[in-house]
N, C-alpha and C positions, 0 to 999 in steps of 0.2 A: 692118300691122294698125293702126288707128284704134287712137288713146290708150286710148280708151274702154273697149278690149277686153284691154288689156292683162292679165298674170296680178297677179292680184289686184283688181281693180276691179271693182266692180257698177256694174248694168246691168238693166232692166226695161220692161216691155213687155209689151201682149198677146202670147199663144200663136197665130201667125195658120197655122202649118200642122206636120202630125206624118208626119214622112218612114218613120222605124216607132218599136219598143218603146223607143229609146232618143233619136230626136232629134227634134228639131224645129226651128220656127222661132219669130222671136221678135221682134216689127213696134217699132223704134226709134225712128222715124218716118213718112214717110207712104208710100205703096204698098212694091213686092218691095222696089225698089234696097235701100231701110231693114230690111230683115230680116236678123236674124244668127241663120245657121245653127250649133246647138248638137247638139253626139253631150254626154250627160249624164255627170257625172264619177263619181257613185254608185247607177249600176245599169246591167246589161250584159244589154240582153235578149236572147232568140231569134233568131236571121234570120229574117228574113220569109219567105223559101222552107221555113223547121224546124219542126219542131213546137213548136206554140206563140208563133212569130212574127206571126202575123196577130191573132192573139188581145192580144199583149203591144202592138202597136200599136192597136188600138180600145182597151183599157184607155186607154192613155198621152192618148188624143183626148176619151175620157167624162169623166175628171180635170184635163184644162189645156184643153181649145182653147176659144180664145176668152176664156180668162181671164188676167188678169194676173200674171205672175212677176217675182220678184227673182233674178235671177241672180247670181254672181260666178265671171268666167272662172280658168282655171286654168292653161290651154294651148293651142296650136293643134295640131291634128292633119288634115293636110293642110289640105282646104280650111274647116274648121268649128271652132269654137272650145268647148275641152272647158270644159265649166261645170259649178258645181251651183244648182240654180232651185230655187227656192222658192213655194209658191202657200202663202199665210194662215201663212206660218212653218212650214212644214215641206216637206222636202224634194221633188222629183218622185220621187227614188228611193225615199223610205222609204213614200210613196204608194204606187208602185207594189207594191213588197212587200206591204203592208199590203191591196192588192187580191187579193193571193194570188196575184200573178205574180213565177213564176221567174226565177233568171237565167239564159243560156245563153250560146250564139251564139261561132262558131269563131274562133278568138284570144285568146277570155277570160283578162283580162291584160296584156293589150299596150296598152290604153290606159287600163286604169283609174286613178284619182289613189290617191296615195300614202295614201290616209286611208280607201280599203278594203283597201289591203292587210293582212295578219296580223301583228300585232306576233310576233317570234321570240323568244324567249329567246335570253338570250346563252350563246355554249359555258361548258361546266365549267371554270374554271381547274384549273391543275396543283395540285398541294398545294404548300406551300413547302417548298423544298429541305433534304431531312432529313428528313422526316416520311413520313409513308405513307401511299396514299390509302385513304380510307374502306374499312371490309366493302363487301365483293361487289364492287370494282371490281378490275380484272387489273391486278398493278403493275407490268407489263412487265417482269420477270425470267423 
């Protein structure tokens, strides 16, 4: 991977082509050779075969193409580099959302960045030793 792309480093460029709801390409310099292919790191559309796939790609084309993004890569994920792009300071995901398109598409998960997933609460600790837990919890006797 070119330094360039490295996780964490921005990168920008017109939007020169949208593969579907969630990737695209992204012209670094001049013709294909220069384009880096992006699957987006904050939003997980449709397959383009699902409902709602063909639709989450024309969204993702009327909002970027041919416009310019800031990106900053995250990851590689086989052959395309997981990003999140930015058009005018906000993100293509929360774009996209804000179009009123879903998320979907079969894996959901498997490559999203760590900054959609759910913050979890931490488990209940024990009580301290000698004491008893709270009403309504079972104190295992």
């Amino acid at each position: 991977m070119p330094p360039y792309l490295e996780p964490g480093r921005p990168f920008a460029g017109p939007v020169v082509y949208i593969g579907d709801g969630d990737s695209l390409c992204v012209g670094v310099g001049q013709g294909p050779g220069a384009w880096v292919e992006i699957r987006l790191a904050d939003y997980y559309a449709p397959e383009l075969a699902d409902a709602g796939g063909i639709e989450a790609k024309a969204t993702l084309a009327r909002i970027a193409k041919g416009k310019r993004v800031e990106c900053v890569a995250q990851h590689r994920s086989y052959d395309r580099v997981v990003a999140v792009c930015r058009l005018q300071g906000v993100s293509l995901g929360d774009r996209m959302r804000a179009a009123g398109m879903g998320e979907g598409g079969r894996g959901r998960g498997a490559e999203t960045c760590l900054t959609t997933r759910p913050v979890l609460s931490p488990a209940p600790r024990p009580p301290p030793s000698g004491q008893r837990p709270p009403a309504g919890r079972a104190s295992g006797r």
